[in-house]
C-alpha positions in Angstrom: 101.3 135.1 124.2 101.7 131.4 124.6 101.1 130.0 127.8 104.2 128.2 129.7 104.2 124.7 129.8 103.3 122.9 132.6 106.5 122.2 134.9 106.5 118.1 134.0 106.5 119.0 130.2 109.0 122.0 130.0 111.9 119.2 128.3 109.7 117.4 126.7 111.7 116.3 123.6 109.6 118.0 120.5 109.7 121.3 122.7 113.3 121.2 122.8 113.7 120.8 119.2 111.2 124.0 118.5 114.1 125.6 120.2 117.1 124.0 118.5 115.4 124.6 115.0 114.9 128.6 116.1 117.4 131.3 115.4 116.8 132.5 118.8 116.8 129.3 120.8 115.2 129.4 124.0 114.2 132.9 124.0 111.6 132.2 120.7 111.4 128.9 119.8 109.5 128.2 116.4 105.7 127.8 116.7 104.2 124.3 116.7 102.7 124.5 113.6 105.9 125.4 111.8 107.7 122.5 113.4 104.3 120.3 112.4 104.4 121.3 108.5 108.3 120.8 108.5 108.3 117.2 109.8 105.1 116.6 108.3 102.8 115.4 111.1 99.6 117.2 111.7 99.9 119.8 114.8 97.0 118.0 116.7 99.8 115.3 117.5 102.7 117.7 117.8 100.9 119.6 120.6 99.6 115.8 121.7 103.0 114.3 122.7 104.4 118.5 124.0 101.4 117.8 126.8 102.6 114.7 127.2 99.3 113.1 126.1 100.7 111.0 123.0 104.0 109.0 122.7 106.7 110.2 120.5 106.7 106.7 118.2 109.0 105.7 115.7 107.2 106.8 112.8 107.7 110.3 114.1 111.4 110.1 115.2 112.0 109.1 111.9 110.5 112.0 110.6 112.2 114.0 112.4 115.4 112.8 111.5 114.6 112.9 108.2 113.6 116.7 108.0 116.0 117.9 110.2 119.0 115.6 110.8 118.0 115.3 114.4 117.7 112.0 116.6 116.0 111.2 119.6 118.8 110.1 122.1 116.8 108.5 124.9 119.4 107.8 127.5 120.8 111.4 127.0 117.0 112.5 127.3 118.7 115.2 124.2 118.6 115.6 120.6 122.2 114.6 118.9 122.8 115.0 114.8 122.1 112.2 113.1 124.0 112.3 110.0 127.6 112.9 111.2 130.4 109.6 110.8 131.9 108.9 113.8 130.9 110.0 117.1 127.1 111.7 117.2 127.6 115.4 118.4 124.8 117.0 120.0 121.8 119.0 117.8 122.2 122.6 117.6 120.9 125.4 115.0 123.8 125.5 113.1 123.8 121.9 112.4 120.2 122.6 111.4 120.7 125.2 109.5 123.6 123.2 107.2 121.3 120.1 107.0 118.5 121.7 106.2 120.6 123.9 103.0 121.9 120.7 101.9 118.3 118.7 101.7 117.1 121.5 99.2 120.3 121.2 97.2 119.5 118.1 94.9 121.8 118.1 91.3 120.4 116.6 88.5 121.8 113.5 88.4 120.6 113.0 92.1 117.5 113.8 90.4 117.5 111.0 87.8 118.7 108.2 90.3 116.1 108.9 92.5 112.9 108.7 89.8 114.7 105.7 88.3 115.1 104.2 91.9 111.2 105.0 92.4 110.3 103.6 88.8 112.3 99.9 89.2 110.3 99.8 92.9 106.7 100.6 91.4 107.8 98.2 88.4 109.1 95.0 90.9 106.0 95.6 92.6 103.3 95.6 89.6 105.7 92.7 88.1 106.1 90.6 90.8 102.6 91.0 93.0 99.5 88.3 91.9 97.4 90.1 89.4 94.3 89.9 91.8 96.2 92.4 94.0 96.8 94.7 90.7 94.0 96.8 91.8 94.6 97.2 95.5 98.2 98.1 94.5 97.2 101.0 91.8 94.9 102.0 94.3 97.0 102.3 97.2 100.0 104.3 94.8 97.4 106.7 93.3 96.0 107.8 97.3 99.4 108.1 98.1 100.5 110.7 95.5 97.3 112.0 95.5 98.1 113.0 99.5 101.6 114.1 98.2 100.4 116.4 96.1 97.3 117.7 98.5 100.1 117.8 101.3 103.2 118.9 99.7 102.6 120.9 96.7 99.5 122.7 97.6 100.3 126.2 99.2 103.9 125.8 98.3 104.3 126.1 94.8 103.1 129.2 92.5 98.9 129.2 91.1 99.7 128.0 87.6 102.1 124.8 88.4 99.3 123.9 90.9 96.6 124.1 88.6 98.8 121.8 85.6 99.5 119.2 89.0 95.9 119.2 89.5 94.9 118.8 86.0 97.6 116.0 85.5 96.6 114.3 88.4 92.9 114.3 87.6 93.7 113.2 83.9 95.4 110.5 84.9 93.4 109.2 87.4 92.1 105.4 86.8 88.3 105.0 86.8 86.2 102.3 85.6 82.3 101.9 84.4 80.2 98.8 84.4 77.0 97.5 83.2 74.0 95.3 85.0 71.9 92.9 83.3 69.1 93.4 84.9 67.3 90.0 83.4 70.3 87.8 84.8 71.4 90.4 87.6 75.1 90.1 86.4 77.5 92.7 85.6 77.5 92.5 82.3 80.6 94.5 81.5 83.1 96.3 83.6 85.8 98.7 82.0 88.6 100.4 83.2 89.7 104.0 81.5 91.8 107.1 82.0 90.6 110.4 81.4 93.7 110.9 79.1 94.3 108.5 76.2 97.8 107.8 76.2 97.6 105.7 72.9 100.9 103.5 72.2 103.1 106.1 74.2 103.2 106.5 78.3 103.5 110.3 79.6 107.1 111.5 79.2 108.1 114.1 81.2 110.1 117.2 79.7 111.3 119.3 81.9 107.7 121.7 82.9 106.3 120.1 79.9 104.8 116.6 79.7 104.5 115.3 76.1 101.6 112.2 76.1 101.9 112.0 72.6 97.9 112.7 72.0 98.2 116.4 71.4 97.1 117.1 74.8 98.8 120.0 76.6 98.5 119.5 80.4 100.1 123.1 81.1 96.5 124.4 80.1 93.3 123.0 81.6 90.5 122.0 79.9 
């Protein structure tokens, strides 16, 4: 059985919202790691700020807001729906609830603006950055996804799609190899590669299937 707060942290604001995200409110409010994986903080700083000992920050607020149409109102000291035109009403389960179906409801044309949206932002980027941060750039993108897929996919989606995400991600993960002259003490050559040779053709994705135009089928590992 959980132990009661302490009487200073009893509305503390991510406590509340354990309670407006729960079917049963006050009386069992969802667990701290639930509320952790579903704004996607780790629950070492949700239970952090519930004692009080870490700030609620933007970054998380927005979070927040994000995955559950909530807002912080500080003057109010309460949680009102973000989301709403017109006047904010206050936060409740219901609202929740509706949010919450809506977010998971994304048609396919939603679906297409959003990776064209993504591709046109990685493509400004690469286009428009000096070519001596080219590297720092690719490197920063591939972590990124790489923690998207470790954070969000893992544990979520069935054995065999998580086995062709891993096997697409590792095949298409940049790695390079150099050589050192060990007469002059120069690199004598440094090459960049991907474990998958994409030939004239970039990946196109179809559907479950991704067609690379080398023969390779990702849906089976090698």
């Amino acid at each position: 059985m959980a132990r009661p707060p302490r009487p200073e942290n009893a509305d503390n604001a991510l406590r509340q919202l354990r309670a407006l995200t729960s079917a049963q409110g006050e009386k069992l409010r969802i667990p701290q790691p639930q509320l952790a994986r579903a704004i996607g903080v780790p629950v070492s700083t949700l239970r952090g700020i519930e004692a009080n000992q870490r700030k609620l920050n933007a970054d998380i607020l927005e979070k927040v807001e994000l995955h559950t149409g909530a807002y912080w109102d500080e003057d109010e000291k309460r949680w009102m729906f973000a989301r709403l035109e017109g006047r904010p009403v206050r936060f409740n389960y219901r609202l929740y609830e509706q949010y919450d179906k809506m977010m998971k409801e994304v048609s396919p044309d939603m679906r297409d603006q959003d990776l064209l949206a993504i591709k046109l932002r990685v493509d400004a980027l690469f286009g428009l950055l000096p070519a001596r941060l080219w590297l720092v750039l690719l490197n920063r993108i591939q972590n990124l996804l790489d923690d998207c897929r470790r954070e969000l996919a893992e544990g979520l989606i069935d054995d065999g799609s998580a086995a062709r995400l891993r096997f697409i991600f590792d095949m298409t993960k940049s790695g390079f190899t150099f050589t050192f002259d060990r007469k002059t003490k120069n690199v004598d050559q440094f090459k960049r590669f991907y474990p998958l040779r994409f030939e004239q053709q970039p990946p196109k994705i179809e559907s479950k299937r991704i067609a690379f135009g080398s023969g390779l089928d990702p849906l089976t590992p090698h």
